[in-house]
N, C-alpha and C positions, 0 to 999 in steps of 0.2 A: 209567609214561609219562604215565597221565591227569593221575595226581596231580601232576608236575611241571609239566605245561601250563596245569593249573587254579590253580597254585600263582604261575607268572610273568604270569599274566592277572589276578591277585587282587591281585600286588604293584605291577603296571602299574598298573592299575586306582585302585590305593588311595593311587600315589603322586601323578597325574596329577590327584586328587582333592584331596587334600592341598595342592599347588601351587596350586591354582584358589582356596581360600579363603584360604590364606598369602599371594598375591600372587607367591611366586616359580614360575620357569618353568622347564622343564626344557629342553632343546634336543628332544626327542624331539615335546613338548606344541606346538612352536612352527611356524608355518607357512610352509613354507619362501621363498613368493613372495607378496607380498601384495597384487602386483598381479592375480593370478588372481581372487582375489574381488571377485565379485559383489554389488552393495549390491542388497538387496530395499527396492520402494517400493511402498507401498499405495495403490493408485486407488481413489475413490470411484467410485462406479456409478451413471454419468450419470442425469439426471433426465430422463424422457423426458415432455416436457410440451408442449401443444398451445394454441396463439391460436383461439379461438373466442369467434363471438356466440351468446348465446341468444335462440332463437327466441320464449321467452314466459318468465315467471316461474319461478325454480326457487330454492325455501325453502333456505335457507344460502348459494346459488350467487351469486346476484343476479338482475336484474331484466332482464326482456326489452330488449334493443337493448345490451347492455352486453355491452362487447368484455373478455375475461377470458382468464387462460390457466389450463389444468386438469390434470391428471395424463391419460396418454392415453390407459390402460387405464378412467380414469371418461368419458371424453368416447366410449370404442367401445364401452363395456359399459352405461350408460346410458342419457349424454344423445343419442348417435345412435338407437340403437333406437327409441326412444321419441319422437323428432322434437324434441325442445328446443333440440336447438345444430347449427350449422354451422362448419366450417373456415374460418375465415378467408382471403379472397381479395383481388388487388388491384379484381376487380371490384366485387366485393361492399362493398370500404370505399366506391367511388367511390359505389355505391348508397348507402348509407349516408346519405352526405353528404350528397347531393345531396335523400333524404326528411327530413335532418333540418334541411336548409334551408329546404325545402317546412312543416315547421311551423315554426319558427322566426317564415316568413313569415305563416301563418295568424294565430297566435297575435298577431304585430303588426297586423294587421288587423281579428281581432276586438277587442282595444282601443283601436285607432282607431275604429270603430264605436260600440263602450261611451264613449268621450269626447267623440261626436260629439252621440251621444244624450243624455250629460247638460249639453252646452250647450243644447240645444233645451229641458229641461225648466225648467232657469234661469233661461232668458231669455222663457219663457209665461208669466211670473206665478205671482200667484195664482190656483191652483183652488176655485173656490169649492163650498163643503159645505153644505147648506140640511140643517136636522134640525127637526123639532118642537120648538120653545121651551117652558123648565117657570118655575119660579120665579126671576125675577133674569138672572141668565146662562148659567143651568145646561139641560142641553140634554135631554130621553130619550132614554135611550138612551149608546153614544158612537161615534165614528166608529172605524172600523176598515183593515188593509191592502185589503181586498178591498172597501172602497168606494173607498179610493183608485185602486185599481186598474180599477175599472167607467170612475169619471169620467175619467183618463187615455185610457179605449180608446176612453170617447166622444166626447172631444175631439181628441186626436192620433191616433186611429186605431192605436195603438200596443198589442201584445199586452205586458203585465209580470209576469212571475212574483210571487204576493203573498209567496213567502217571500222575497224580497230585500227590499221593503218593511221599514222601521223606524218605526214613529209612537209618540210621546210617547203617553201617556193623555189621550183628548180626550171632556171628560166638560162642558166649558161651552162656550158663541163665544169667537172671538175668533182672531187668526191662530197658525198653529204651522208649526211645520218639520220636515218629514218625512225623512229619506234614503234611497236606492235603490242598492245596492250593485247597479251595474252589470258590474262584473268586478270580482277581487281587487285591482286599483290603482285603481280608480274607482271613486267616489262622489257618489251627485247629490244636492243638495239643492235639496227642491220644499216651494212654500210651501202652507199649507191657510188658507183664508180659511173659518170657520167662523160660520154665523151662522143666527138662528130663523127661521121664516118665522110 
């Protein structure tokens, strides 16, 4: 009785097999309603990402005040613990704005200032440079940022950082023209009136 059972399960089997690669179909192989089936569809699995600012520099992430969106498990495993990022809010953007208005406006103010100052240094003249006279027109010595910068603070009152100072080689009399990088879009040029006593 095994052997017959395992004998009509071997032949089912092996003809049901036989059909599937020849192409032909047996009635028994075939489904009787095929509106019963089911179509399987594969979902991808949502990306669970998060709008946030950082609170200060983070090496790959970007740069403090920059609004980025991050995987959410990096943004609670992290940059929360560790204080670098905040969630995004509608408050928060208005903040936002509203401090990056505020330099927006500084920054135009400091170069209205830097533009104001190098009308004023244009419009003074020549600063005259008194140096020891040697032979001809050659002077001991030569002048430097940091006398230009003395005679500036004793005439206009004016403090100048000498590394913004640019002066040609001034090694005889005679006039030259110095420049004052007073901010990165502004430029002043001041005259040097050099001469012996």
């Amino acid at each position: 009785m095994a052997s017959s059972y395992a004998a009509a399960a071997l032949s089912w089997s092996s003809s049901s097999l036989l059909h599937s690669f020849t192409g032909q179909t047996n009635e028994a192989s075939v489904m009787p309603d095929r509106k019963l089936a089911m179509p399987v569809i594969a979902q991808k699995k949502a990306k669970k990402t998060r709008k946030i600012i950082l609170k200060e520099d983070v090496e790959y992430v970007g740069k403090r005040g920059q609004l980025i969106d991050v995987k959410a498990g990096f943004y609670r495993n992290f940059l929360l613990p560790m204080g670098k990022a905040q969630i995004v809010t509608p408050v928060l953007l208005k903040e936002m704005k509203m401090e990056e208005e505020r330099i927006e406006a500084e920054k135009l103010r400091v170069k209205e200032d830097a533009q104001q100052l190098a009308r004023i240094f244009e419009t003074v003249g020549a600063f005259k440079v008194k140096r020891k006279g040697g032979k001809g027109k050659l002077i001991f010595g030569s002048v430097t940022a940091q006398d230009l910068v003395d005679i500036i603070k004793a005439q206009l009152q004016r403090d100048i950082d000498k590394r913004i100072v640019s002066l040609p080689e001034i090694r005889e009399t005679g006039e030259y023209v110095a420049e004052l990088k007073l901010h990165p879009e502004v430029t002043a040029r001041v005259r040097l009136n050099v001469f012996a006593n």
